[in-house]
C-alpha positions in Angstrom: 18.7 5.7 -2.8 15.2 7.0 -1.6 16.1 5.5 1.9 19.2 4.5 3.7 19.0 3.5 7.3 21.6 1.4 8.6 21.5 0.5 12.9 19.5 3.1 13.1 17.4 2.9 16.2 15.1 6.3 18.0 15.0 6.9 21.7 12.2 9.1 23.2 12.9 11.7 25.7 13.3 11.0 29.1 13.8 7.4 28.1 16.5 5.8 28.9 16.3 2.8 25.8 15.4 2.8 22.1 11.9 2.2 21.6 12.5 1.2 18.1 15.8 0.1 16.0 18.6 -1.2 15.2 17.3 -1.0 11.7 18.8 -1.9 8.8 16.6 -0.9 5.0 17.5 0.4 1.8 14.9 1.4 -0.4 15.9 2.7 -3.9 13.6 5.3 -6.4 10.4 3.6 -7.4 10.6 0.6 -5.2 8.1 -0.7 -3.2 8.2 -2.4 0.1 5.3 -3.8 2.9 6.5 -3.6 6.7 4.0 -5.7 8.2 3.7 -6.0 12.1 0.9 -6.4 14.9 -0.3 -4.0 17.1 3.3 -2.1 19.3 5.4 -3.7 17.1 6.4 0.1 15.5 5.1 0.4 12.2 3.3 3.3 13.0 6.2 4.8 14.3 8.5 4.2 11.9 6.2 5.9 9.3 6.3 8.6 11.3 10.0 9.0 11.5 10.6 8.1 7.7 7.8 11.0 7.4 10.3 13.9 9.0 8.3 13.7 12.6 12.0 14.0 14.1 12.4 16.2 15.7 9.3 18.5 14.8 6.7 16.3 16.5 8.5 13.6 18.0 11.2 14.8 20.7 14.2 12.3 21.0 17.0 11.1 19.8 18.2 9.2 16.6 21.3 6.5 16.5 22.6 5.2 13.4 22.4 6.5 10.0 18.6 7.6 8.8 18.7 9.0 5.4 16.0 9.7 3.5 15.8 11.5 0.3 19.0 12.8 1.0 18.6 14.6 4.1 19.5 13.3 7.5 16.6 12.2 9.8 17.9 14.0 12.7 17.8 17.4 10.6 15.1 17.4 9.2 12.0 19.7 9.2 8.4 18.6 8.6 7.0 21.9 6.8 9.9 21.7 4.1 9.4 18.0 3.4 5.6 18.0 2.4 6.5 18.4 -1.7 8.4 15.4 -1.7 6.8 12.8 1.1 3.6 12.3 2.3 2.0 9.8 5.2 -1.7 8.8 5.1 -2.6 7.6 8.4 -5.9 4.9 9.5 -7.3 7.7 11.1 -8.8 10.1 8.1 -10.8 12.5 10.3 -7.7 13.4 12.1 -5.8 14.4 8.5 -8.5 16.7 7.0 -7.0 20.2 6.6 -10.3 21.8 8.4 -9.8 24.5 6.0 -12.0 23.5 3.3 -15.6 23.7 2.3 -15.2 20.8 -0.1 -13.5 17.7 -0.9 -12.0 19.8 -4.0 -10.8 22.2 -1.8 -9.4 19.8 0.8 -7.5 17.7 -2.5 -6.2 21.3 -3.8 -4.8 22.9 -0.4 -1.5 21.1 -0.6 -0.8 22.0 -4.1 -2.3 25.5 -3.6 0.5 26.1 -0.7 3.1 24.9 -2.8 2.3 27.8 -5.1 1.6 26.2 -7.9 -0.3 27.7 -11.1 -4.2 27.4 -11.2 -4.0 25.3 -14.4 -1.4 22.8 -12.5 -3.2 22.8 -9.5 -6.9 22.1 -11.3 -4.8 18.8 -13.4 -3.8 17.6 -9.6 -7.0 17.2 -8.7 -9.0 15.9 -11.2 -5.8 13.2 -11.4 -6.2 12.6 -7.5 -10.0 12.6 -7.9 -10.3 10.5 -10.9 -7.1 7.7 -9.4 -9.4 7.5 -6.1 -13.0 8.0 -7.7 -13.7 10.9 -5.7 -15.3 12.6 -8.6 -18.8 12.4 -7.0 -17.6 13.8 -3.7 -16.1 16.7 -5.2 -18.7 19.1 -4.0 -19.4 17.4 -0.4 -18.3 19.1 2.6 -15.4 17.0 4.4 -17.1 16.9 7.3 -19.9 14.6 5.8 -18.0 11.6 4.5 -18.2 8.6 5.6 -14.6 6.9 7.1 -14.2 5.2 3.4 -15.1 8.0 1.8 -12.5 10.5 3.9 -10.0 7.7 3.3 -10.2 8.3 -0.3 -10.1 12.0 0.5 -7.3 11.9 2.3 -5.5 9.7 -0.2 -6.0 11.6 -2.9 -4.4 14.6 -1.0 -1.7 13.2 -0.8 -1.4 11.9 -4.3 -2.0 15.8 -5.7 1.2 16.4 -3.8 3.3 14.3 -6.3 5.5 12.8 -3.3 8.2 11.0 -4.9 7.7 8.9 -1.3 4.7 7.3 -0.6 3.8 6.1 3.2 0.8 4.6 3.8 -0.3 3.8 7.3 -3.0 1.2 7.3 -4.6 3.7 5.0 -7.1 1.3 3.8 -8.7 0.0 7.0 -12.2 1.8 6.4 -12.5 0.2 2.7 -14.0 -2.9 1.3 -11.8 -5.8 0.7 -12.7 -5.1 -3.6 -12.2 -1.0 -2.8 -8.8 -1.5 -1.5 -7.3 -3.7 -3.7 -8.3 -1.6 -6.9 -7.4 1.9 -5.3 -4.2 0.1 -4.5 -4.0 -1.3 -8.5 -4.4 2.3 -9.1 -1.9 3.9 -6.8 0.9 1.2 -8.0 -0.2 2.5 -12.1 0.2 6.3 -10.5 3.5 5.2 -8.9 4.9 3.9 -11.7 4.1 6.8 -13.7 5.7 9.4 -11.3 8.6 7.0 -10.3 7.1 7.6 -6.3 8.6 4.6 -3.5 6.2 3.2 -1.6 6.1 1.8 1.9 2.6 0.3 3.1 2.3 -0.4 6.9 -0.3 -3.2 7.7 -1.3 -5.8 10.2 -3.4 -7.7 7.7 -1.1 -10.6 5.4 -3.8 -9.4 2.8 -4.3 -7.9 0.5 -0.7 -6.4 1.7 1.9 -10.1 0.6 0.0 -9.1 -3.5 2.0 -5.5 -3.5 5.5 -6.1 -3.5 8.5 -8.5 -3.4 10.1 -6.9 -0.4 8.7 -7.1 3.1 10.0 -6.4 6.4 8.3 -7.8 9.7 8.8 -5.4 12.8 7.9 -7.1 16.3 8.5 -4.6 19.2 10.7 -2.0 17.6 13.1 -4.2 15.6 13.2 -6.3 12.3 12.1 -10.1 12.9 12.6 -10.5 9.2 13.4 -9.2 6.1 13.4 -10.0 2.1 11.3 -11.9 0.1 8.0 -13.7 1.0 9.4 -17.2 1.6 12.1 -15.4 4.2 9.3 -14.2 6.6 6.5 -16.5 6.5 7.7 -18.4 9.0 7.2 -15.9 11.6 4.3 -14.0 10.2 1.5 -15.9 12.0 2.8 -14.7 15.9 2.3 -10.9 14.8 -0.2 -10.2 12.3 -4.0 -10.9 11.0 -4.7 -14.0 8.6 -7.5 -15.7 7.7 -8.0 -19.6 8.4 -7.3 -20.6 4.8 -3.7 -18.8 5.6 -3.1 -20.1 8.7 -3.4 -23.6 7.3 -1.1 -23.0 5.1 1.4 -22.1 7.4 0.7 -25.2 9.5 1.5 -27.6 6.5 4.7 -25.4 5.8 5.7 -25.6 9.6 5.4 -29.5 9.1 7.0 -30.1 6.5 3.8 -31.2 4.0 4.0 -28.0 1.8 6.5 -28.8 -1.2 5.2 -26.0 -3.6 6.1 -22.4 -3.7 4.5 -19.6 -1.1 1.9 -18.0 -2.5 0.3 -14.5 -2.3 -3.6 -14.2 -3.1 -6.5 -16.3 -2.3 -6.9 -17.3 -5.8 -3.4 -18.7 -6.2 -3.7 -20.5 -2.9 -6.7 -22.3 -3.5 -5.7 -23.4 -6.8 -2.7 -24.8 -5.0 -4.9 -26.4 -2.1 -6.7 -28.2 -4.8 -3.4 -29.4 -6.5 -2.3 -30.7 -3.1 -5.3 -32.4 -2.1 -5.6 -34.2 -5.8 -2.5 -35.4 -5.2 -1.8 -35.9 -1.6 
């Protein structure tokens, strides 16, 4: 079991209530899941804490049982943790080491510190580089991408790490619609490869409902659903972005019109629009 919280719930310091929990998920090696939630509902938050934040960079307190990777949330310590998880963040600029001259550099100063052999740590990269076509930044300065470009970067950092956990943080917001869903083809070939869990935090149904066939909803600080697609689109539409052709769909569902299955791409759900209005 990669993860293993059970009531588990985090109270700041000074405060007197849990800003986030009781929380119940299990998350075994290789699995993927989507925790999708609008803006303070604590996905950013929890991908923190599931990162090893506590209690390094966020003082408090933990309830409940938080295990990840075998080690107890409550004990754990970021510096140590880096080898085996890794959080990409919406915010690129803010994750750049600042220590290197290039975007090679920056992709090779995680696997660098690990102490890794020059012939490992040159395969990392051009892997990283080549799973988030970085290859023609490779001699930029960091300092000069663009924010899609340094979200690639930043991605590809991580993935040179070979974390065996794999939290992304609205890591995609600066991409195109067509450049997120192929790096995020890519990343799910790489995780399958390297048997790495996956948890992608996002505010957007898509592309984030195509990834996996686990979700959890978070509204502030606790689960308003969990499981499969059909068990939270019901209360999706309250918290998170959709387009119109989405939204309709929810409104036939809500009324009792929609007979067919839930489906999760914009292809699929035309095709099925089309099906219902033929025979409606």
């Amino acid at each position: 079991m990669v993860i293993n919280l059970q009531q588990f719930s985090f109270t700041p310091k000074d405060d007197e209530q849990p800003i986030i929990g009781p929380i119940d998920l299990q998350l075994k090696q290789g699995e993927w899941l989507v925790v999708l939630g609008g803006n303070g509902s604590g996905k950013s938050l929890l991908a923190q804490l599931l990162a090893g934040w506590h209690p390094d960079l966020l003082t408090g307190s933990v309830q409940g049982l938080g295990i990840v990777q075998n080690i107890a949330l409550d004990k754990s310590r970021l510096v140590s943790l880096a080898p085996g998880r890794q959080l990409v963040q919406q915010s690129p600029q803010l994750q750049l080491s600042g220590c290197a001259f290039t975007v090679e550099q920056e992709i090779a100063f995680g696997p660098e510190n690990l102490g890794l052999s020059d012939n490992e740590v040159r395969f990392r990269v051009k892997e990283a580089m080549i799973l988030t076509q970085c290859d023609s930044l490779r001699f930029r300065h960091p300092s000069t991408l663009s924010g899609g470009e340094a979200q690639r970067v930043v991605i590809a950092s991580a993935l040179a790490m070979h974390p065996k956990l794999l939290l992304l943080d609205e890591a995609f917001s600066r991409l195109t619609p067509n450049a997120t869903q192929q790096l995020q083809q890519r990343i799910k070939r790489y995780a399958q490869e390297h048997t790495c869990s996956v948890i992608i935090f996002e505010r957007n149904l898509l592309p984030a409902i195509t990834l996996s066939e686990q979700f959890l909803l978070l509204e502030a600080g606790t689960i308003k659903a969990a499981g499969a697609l059909e068990d939270i689109f019901p209360f999706l539409f309250t918290t998170i972005n959709a387009p119109d052709a989405w939204l309709a769909l929810n409104w036939l569902v809500e009324n009792h019109h929609w007979k067919k299955n839930i489906v999760n791409n914009d292809k699929a759900l035309l095709k099925a629009f089309k099906e219902f209005h033929v025979t409606a």
